[in-house]
N, C-alpha and C positions, 0 to 999 in steps of 0.2 A: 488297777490290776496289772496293767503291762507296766508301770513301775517297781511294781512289786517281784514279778517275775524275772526281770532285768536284775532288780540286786540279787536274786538267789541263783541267777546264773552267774553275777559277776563273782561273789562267792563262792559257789561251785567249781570256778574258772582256779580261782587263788589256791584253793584247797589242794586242788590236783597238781599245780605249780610247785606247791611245799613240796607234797610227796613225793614228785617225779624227779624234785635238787636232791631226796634224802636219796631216795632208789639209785638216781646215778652215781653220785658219790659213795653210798657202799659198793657200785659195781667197779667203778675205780678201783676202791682199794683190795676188795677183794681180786680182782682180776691182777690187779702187780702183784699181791702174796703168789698168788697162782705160777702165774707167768715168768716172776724171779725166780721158784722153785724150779722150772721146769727148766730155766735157762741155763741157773749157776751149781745146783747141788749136785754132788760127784758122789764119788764112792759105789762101792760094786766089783766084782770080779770082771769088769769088758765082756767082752764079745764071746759068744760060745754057742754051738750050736744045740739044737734043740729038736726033736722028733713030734711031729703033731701027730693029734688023734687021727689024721689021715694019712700017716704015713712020710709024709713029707719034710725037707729038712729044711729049718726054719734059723738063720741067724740071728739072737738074738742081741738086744745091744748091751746089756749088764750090766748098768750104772747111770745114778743120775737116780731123779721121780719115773724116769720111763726106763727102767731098767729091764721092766718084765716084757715090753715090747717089740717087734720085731727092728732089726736096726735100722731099715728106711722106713719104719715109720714112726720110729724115736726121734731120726732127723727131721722130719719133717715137723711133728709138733712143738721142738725147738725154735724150729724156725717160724712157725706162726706164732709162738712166743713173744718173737723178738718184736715181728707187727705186729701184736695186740698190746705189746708194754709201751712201744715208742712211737704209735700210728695211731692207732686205735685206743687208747687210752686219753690222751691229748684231745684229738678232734670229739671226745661225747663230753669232756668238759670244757671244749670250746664251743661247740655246739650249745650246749648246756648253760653257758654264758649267751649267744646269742638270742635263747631260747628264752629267758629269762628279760631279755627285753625288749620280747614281743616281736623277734623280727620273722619273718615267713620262713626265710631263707634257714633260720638255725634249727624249727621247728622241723624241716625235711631232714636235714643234717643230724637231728636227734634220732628221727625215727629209722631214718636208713643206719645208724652207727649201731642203736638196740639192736635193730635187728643182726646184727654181724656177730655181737655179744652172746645173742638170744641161741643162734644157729651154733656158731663157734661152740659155746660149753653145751649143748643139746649134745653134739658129735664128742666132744669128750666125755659125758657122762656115760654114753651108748657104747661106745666104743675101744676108750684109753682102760688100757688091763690099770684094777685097782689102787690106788695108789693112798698116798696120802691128803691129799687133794679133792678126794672124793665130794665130802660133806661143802667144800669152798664151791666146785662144780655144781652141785645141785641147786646151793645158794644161787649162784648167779646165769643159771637155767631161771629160776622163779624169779630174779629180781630184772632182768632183763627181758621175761616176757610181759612182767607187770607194767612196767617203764615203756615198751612198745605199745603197748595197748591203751596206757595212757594218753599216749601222743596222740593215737588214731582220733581219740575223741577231742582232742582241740582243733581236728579239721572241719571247715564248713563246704563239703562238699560240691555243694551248689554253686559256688563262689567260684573255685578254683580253675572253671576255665578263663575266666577273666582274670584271673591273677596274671597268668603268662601271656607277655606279650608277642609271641611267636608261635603257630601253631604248629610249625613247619619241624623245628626240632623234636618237639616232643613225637611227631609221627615217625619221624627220624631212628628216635630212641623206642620205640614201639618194633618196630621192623629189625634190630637192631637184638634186641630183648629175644624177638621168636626165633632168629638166628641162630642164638647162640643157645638157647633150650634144644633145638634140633641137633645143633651138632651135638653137644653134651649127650644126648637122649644117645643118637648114634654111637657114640664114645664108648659108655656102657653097654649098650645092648652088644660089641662088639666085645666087651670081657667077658659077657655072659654067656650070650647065645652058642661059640661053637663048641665052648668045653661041656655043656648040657647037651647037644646034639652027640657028641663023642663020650656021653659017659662019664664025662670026670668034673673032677672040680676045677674053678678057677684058680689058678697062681697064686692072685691076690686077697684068696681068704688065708693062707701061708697059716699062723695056730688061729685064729680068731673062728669067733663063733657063725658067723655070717657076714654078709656083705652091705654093710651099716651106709656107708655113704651111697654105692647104689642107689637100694632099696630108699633109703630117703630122698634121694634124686628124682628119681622116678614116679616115684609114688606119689611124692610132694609138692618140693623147688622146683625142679622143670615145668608139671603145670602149671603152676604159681607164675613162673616166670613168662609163659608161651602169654596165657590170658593176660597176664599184664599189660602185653606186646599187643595182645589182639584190641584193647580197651581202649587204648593209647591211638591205636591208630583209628578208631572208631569214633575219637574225640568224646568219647564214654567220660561224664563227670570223675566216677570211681578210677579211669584210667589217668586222670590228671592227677589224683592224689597219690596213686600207689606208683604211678611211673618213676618221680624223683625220689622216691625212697627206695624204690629197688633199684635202681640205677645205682645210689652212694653205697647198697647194701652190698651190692655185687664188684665194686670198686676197689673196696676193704676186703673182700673177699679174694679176689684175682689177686689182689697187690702180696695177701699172704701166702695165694696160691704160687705166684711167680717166686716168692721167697724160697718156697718150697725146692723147687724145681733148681734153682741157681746151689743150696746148701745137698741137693742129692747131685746134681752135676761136681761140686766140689769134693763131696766122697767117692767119687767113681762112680754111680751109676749112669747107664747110659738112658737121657731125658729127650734123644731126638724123636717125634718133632715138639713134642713140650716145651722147650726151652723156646721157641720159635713163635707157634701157634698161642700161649698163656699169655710171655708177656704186649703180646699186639691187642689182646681180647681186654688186657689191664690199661692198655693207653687209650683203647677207644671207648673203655667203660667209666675213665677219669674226664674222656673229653666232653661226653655228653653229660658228664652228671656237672661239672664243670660250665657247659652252655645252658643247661637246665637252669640250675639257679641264677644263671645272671639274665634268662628270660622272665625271672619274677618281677614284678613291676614293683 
């Protein structure tokens, strides 16, 4: 009987294996169709201003897949373009290779790259005005939360405090985690909160329909992110597993965020303290995910 249950989980093991090569590799390619779209297609009348349903005057950027968009936030999805074709694209099929042979290390490394995939086209499905890209977006919303979730179940829970031999960083990266949901959390409450006490809107709904990244911040990733912190430091089994994937997830994350921020400092806009505060939050989110894995035994 326990032989018997042992081949149908080594089988069940293989099965999901195949699936999770198929699923990454279409999110490859569809993520470079994406991505090259957004990076290299032109055309468009430029830049022009625009009047929103609230009155407001909106530059839009008028050329390109993101033509219909406001212009710093056409730059911006450019520029996390550029990290998802040349960062992010690489590391889930190098992962994807590691992963494939059985190593621990590449299994966090999968699950933290999904999830960057998974978040990444959720925010542009939500968010990016309509484009041609849509129906590719929604693909790799479903084929990158399939592929996450996959991963989750090759983890044996139980196991994984003795996996790392260090307890001291992962509590590290725990405190580390709550930190930076705090500041975040304060961030937005500070775009939100005084333009609702005075009656008006935020700035930064500029034409859009509502406040997408927020709202999922808040509502979502930030506690996502605090509880992780809190798990991690409580030597909580779940906090051993979701630590090193949120840690590579938010890595990929900052790294595109800092992109961000250096391509609106190159157009003129003024990014202080952004350009300061992101990319230190991206060296110290590379260093622990970076100490994490090499505390794998």
């Amino acid at each position: 009987m326990i032989s018997f249950t042992y081949r149908v989980l080594k089988v069940s093991e293989m099965k999901n294996k195949k699936i999770l090569i198929v699923l990454v590799i279409l999110i490859s390619v569809l993520s470079a169709i994406a991505t090259s779209s957004g990076i290299f297609s032109a055309g468009g009348q430029g830049e022009y201003e625009y009047k929103s349903i609230r009155g407001e005057s909106v530059t839009i950027y008028g050329k390109g897949l993101y033509k219909d968009m406001s212009a710093d936030v056409a730059i911006q999805g450019i520029a996390k373009d550029y990290i998802t074709l040349f960062t992010g694209v690489p590391l889930l099929l190098v992962s994807l290779y590691l992963f494939n042979k059985n190593s621990e290390k590449g299994l966090f490394l999968i699950s933290g790259t999904a999830a960057y995939f998974l978040v990444t086209y959720l925010f542009y499905t939500a968010m990016a005005m309509y484009n041609n890209m849509f129906l590719i977006y929604a693909a790799l919303v479903g084929l990158s939360f399939f592929s996450f979730i996959l991963t989750l179940f090759s983890y044996n829970p139980d196991n994984l405090i003795n996996t790392f031999q260090s307890k001291k960083v992962m509590k590290y990266t725990g405190i580390f985690l709550i930190i930076v949901s705090l500041m975040i959390a304060l961030l937005w409450l500070n775009v939100i909160l005084p333009p609702m006490f005075e009656g008006k809107f935020p700035k930064e709904l500029q034409h859009y329909t509502t406040l997408i990244v927020q709202g999922f911040d808040l509502g979502l990733f930030l506690p996502l992110t605090f509880v992780t912190g809190f798990l991690a430091i409580r030597r909580n089994k779940y906090g051993f597993m979701f630590t090193p994937v949120y840690i590579i997830f938010l890595s990929l994350l900052m790294i595109a965020l800092s992109s961000k921020v250096f391509f609106m400092a190159g157009a003129g806009i003024n990014v202080i303290p952004a350009i300061i505060i992101i990319p230190v939050i991206t060296l110290i989110s590379i260093l622990f995910s970076f100490l994490l894995l090499k505390e794998i035994r």
